[in-house]
N, C-alpha and C positions, 0 to 999 in steps of 0.2 A: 512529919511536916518538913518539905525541903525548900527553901527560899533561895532564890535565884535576884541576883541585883544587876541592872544595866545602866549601860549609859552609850554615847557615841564623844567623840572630842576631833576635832582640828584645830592645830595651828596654835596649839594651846599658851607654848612661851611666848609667841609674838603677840596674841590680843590678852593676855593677862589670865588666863581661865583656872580656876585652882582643882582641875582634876584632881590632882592626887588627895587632895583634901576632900574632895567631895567623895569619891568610893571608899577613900580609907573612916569615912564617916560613919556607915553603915557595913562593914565586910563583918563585926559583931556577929548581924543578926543575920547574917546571907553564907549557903553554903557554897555558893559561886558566886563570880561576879565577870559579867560578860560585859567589854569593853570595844566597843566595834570604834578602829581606829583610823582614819582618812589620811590618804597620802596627804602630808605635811609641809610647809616650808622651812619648819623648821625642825627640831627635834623631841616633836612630839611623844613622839612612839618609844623614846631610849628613856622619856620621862616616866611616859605609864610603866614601864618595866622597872623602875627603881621600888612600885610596891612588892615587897617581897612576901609574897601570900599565895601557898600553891592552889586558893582561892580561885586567882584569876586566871582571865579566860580570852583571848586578846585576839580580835577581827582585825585584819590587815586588808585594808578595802579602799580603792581609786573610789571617791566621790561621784555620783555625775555634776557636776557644777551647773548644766542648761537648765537643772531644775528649778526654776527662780519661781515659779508660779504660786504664790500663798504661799511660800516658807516649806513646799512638796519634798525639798529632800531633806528635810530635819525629819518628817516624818516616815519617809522612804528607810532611814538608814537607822533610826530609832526602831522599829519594823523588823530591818536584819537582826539590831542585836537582839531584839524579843523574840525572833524565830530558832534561838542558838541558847536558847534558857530553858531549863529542864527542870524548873521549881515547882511547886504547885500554889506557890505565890512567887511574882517576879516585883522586884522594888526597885523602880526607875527614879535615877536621878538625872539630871542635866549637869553640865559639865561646872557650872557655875553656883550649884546649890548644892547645900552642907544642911545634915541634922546632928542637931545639940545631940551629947551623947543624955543627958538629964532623960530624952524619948526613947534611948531605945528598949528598953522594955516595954514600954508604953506599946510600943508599934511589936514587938514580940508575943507580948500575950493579948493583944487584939487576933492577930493574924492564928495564933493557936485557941483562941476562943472560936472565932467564927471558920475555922476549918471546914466543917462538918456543914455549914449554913449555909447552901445552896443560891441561898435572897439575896446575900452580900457578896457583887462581883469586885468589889473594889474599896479602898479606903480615901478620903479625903483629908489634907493636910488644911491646917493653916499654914500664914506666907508673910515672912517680914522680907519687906525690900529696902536693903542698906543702899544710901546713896550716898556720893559724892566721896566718904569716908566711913569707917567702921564705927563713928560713934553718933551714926544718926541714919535715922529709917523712913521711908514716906509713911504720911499719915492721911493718904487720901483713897479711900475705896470707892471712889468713882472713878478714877483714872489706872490703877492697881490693884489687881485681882487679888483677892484674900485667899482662895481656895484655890486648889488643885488635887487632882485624882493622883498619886504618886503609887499606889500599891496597887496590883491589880492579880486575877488569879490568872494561870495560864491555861486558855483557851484559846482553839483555834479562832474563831466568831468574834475574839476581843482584839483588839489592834490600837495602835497610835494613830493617831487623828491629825487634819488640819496641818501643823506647822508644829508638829512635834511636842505641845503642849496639854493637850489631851490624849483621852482612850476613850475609845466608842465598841460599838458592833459594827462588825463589817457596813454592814446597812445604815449605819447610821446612827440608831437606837441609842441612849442617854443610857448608860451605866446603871446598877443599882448599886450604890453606895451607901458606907459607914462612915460617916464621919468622927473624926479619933481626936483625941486632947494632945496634939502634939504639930508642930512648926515645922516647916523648911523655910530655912535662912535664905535666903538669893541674896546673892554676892555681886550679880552680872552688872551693878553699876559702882563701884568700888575699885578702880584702876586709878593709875596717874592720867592725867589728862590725855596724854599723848595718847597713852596706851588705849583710853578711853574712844576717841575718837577711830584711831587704826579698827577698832572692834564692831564701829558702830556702822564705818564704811562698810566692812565684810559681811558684816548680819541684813546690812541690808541688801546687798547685793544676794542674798537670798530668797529677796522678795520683788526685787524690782532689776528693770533693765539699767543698762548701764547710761543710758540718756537720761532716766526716772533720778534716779542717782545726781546725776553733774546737775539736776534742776533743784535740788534739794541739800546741791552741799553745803551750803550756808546754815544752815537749821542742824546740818547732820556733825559738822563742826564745832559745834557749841557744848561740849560736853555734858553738863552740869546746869541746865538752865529752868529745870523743875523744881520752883522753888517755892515757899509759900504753903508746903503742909507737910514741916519735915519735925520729926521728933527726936531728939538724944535718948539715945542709946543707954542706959546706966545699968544692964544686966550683964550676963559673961556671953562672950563667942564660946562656938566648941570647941574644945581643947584642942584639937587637929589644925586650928586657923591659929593658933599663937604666934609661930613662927612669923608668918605671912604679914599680920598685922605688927610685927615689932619691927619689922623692916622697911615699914611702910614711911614711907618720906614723901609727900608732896601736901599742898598746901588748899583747902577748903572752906570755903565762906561762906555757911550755910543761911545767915541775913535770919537768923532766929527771932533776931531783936526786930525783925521787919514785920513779922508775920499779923495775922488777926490773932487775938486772943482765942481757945479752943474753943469756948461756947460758940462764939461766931463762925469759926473756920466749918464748924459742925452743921450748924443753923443753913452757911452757903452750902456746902456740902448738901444738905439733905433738899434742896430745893434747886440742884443746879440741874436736875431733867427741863423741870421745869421752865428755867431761864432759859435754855437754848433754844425751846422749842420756842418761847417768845421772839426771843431774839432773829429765829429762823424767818416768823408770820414778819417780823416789821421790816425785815430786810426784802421780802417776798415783795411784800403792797410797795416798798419804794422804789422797787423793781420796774411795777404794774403800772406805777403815774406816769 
């Protein structure tokens, strides 16, 4: 069994991204690791090369940036580096998500169990999203996705999806997946403010035109404004984020003391389809009068 790990990164020291943390998180269980790397503004590319792992595998690639449409080139260049993987399982990370090393076995004798298991194209993770700071995570899966497909086997007919956050068939087709007892961290809302925001400009600028943008910089400036179902933290980071986190200097009011109680927060939570669709009818009819 050969495992092949990817990922894509730009711009990585200007908007906060912890590449290096995130491949060095899994190069364990990977016998390469393909890194497809976009001209930078800044010194991206001198960064990925400080992994010293003749593991890696490093794309040197002009972006197209006109591709704004649905987030088409996270998916377009996440693509390349899947097309330059030679595993017979490939384990994609984003540039911003780290797994606890506590998984990787976990994720080692899944992928050596179901070798041979033709029915299982793929594995699904669970997903903590650290906000604001490293010692608290959102608690809301209406609004943040619990799962993701992270492992997938290599096959032509399998590909990156949408905006670089899934893998489908060519055509379309929903994966058949394993779902595994193990987590990816996402980090991508864990910056200092500043940095936060610089990030939040350029991610969007992946999805929308540059007038889409200047209509929404007020909303896009607000870093930190998802608040109301955050939970502390009180387990460990992966030992590869230590560093990162002991440096970390800036300042987080996550308004704990604000929140509903969790029965409650649960209770709105499980009934908030519900509510909007109400909310949607009484807006409609005072439309109609």
């Amino acid at each position: 069994m050969k495992v092949s790990g990817f990922s894509i990164i730009r711009n990585a020291i200007l908007y906060g991204y912890p590449v290096v943390e995130a491949i060095s998180s899994i190069l364990p269980v990977c016998d390469e690791f393909v890194v497809n790397v976009g001209t930078s503004d800044d010194e991206t590319l001198d960064l990925v090369r400080t992994i010293s792992s003749p593991k890696l595998k490093i794309i040197e690639h002009a972006w197209d940036l006109s591709l704004r449409r649905g987030g088409e080139l996270l998916s377009t260049e996440t693509n390349r580096a899947l097309e330059a993987c030679q595993g017979d399982w490939c384990f994609y990370l984003q540039a911003d998500e780290v797994l606890h090393e506590k998984y990787l076995n976990v994720v080692h004798d899944e992928m050596e169990k179901e070798m041979n298991n033709a029915r299982v194209e793929g594995f699904e993770f669970g997903y903590k999203h650290f906000y604001g700071s490293y010692d608290y995570y959102q608690d809301n899966f209406r609004k943040w996705y619990i799962r993701g497909i992270r492992v997938i086997r290599r096959q032509p007919e399998i590909v990156s999806w949408g905006d670089g956050m899934d893998f489908r068939h060519r055509d379309g087709t929903l994966l058949r997946t394993k779902r595994i007892d193990a987590e990816i961290y996402h980090y991508g809302w864990v910056r200092p403010p500043q940095t936060m925001v610089k990030k939040n400009i350029a991610l969007h600028s992946m999805y929308h035109s540059d007038e889409e943008i200047q209509q929404n910089m007020t909303r896009i400036q607000k870093p930190y404004d998802d608040l109301g179902h955050l939970k502390r933290f009180t387990e460990t980071h992966p030992h590869v984020m230590a560093e990162r986190i002991a440096i970390s200097q800036w300042d987080f009011d996550a308004k704990i003391d604000k929140q509903l109680p969790d029965w409650l927060r649960h209770v709105v939570l499980f009934f908030d389809p519900l509510t909007k669709r109400i909310k949607r009818v009484m807006k409609k009819n005072e439309a109609d009068k």
